[in-house]
Every structure is written in structure tokens, then in C-alpha cells.
C-alpha positions in Angstrom: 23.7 -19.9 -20.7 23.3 -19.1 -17.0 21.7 -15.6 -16.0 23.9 -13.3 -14.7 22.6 -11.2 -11.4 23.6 -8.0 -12.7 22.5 -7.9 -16.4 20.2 -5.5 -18.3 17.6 -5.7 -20.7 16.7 -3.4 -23.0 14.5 -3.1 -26.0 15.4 -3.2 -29.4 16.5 -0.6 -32.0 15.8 -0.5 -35.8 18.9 -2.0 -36.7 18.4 -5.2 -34.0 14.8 -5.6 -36.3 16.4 -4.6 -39.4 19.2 -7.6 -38.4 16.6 -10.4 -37.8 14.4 -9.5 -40.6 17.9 -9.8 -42.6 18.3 -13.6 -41.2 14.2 -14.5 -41.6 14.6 -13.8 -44.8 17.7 -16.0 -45.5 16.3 -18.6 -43.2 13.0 -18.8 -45.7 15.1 -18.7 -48.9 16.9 -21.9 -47.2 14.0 -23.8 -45.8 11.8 -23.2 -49.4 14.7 -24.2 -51.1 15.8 -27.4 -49.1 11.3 -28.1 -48.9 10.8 -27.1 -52.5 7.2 -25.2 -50.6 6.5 -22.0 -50.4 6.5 -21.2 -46.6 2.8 -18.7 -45.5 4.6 -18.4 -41.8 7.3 -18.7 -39.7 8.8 -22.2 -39.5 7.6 -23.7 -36.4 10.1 -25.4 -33.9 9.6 -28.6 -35.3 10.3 -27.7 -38.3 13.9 -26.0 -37.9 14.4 -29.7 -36.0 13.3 -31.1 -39.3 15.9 -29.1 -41.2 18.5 -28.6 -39.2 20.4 -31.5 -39.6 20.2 -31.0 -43.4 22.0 -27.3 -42.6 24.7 -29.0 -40.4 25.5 -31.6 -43.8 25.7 -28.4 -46.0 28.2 -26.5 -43.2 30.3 -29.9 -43.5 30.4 -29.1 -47.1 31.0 -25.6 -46.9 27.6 -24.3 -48.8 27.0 -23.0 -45.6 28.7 -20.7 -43.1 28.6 -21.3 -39.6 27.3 -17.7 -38.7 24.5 -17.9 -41.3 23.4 -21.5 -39.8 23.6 -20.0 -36.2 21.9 -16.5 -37.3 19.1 -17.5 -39.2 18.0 -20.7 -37.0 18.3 -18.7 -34.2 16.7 -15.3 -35.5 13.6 -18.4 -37.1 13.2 -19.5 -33.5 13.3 -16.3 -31.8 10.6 -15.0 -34.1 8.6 -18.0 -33.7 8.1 -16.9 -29.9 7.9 -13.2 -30.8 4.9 -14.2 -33.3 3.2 -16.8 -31.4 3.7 -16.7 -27.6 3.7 -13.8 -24.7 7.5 -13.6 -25.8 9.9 -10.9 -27.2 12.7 -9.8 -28.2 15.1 -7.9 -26.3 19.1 -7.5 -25.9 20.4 -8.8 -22.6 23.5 -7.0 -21.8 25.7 -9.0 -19.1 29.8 -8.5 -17.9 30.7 -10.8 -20.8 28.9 -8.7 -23.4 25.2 -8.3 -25.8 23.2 -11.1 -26.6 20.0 -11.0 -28.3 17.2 -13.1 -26.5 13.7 -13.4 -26.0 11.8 -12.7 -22.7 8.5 -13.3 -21.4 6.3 -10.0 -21.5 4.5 -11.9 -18.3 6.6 -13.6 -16.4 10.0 -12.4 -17.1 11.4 -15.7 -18.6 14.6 -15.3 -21.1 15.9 -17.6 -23.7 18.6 -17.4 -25.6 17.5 -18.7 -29.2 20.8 -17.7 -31.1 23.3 -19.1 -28.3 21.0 -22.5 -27.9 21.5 -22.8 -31.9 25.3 -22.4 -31.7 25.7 -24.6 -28.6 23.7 -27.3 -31.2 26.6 -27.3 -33.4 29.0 -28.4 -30.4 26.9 -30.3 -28.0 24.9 -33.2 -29.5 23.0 -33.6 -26.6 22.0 -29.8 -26.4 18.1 -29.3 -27.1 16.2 -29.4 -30.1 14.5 -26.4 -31.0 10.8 -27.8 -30.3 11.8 -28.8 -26.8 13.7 -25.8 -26.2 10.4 -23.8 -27.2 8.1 -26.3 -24.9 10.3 -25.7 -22.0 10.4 -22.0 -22.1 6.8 -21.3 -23.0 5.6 -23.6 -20.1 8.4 -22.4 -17.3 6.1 -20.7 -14.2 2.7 -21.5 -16.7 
């Protein structure tokens, strides 16, 4: 997704936390049922990579929803940055509408972590969700 000069940013509201926590917890239930583990913290990147390839076999076979896949991948690897880098979350507001994404406190950086999960379903050559995380979290280092 390309930035758009004359977006906003803003932070965001109970229900934008209330809506992640929502997909987190849908997202643990899926990976500590598909691992048979008990997860202690957030998936890291890698490990949504690891698993996401089992989610796009259960969307072919309809035990999954496209929405859910896209929600809680992308609400696991927003988080991760939230948790775990100078990253957080915030709603970028552009002509074509809201997107939740992540931005760095420092310097400024946005990613879009639900967006770059659905263009995953479409585009086999779009990022995985370690090297989306490397690239973002070393931009202007």
C-alpha cells in the first residue's frame, strides 16, 4: 500500500483495542490448536510464516473464513511490533478510507500488518511476515 500525502493518523479508541484483543485471542486458540502448545507470548513473525500456509489449506476447505485469516494474522503481527519494537498501533485515515497500521513512535515508519496479510492471500510473491517485520523495524535504523 503506498502512503498517501494527505493522510491522518490518529490513536486508537477502546473499541480499535477491544477489536484486536478480539482477533489475538482467535489467533491463539488457532495457532495452540493447529501446535497442540500452549503459546506464553505472542507468536513471533516466523511463526505466523510457519502457520500460515496451514490457515490458507483450512480457508480452501472452508474451516476458515477469509476475514478471520486476514484479522487475526494481521492483528498477531501488528501486536508483535506493538509488544516488542518502538512500534504502535494507530488508524491511518487516507481519501480511500480507515486502515489500522502500526507506526514507529521514533521514526515515523507505517506498516500495514492487516493489508500485507490479505495481499498474502492474492499475491504469492507478497512478503512473509518475518521479512515484512525485518524490513520495517530496520527502515532509517
Amino acid at each position: 500500500m503506498s502512503i498517501d500525502k494527505d493522510h491522518t493518523i490518529k490513536e486508537l479508541e477502546q473499541n480499535d483495542f477491544d477489536w484486536i484483543l478480539f482477533h489475538l485471542k482467535k489467533l491463539r486458540t488457532y495457532l495452540e490448536n493447529k501446535s497442540g502448545q500452549k503459546l506464553q507470548d505472542i507468536p513471533e513473525p516466523k511463526i505466523l510464516d510457519k502457520y500460515f500456509p496451514s490457515a490458507l489449506a483450512d480457508l480452501q476447505s472452508g474451516h476458515l473464513n477469509e476475514d478471520d485469516l486476514i484479522n487475526m494474522f494481521g492483528a498477531g503481527l501488528g501486536q508483535y511490533f506493538e509488544e516488542k519494537t518502538e512500534f504502535q498501533w494507530v488508524i491511518y485515515t487516507d481519501k480511500y478510507g480507515n486502515d489500522l497500521a502500526v507506526q514507529n513512535k521514533k521514526t515515523k515508519v507505517i506498516g500495514f500488518p492487516l493489508s500485507s496479510t490479505a495481499k498474502r492471500l492474492t499475491d504469492e510473491t507478497a512478503g512473509h511476515f518475518d521479512s515484512i517485520f525485518g524490513s520495517l523495524t530496520n527502515w532509517n535504523s
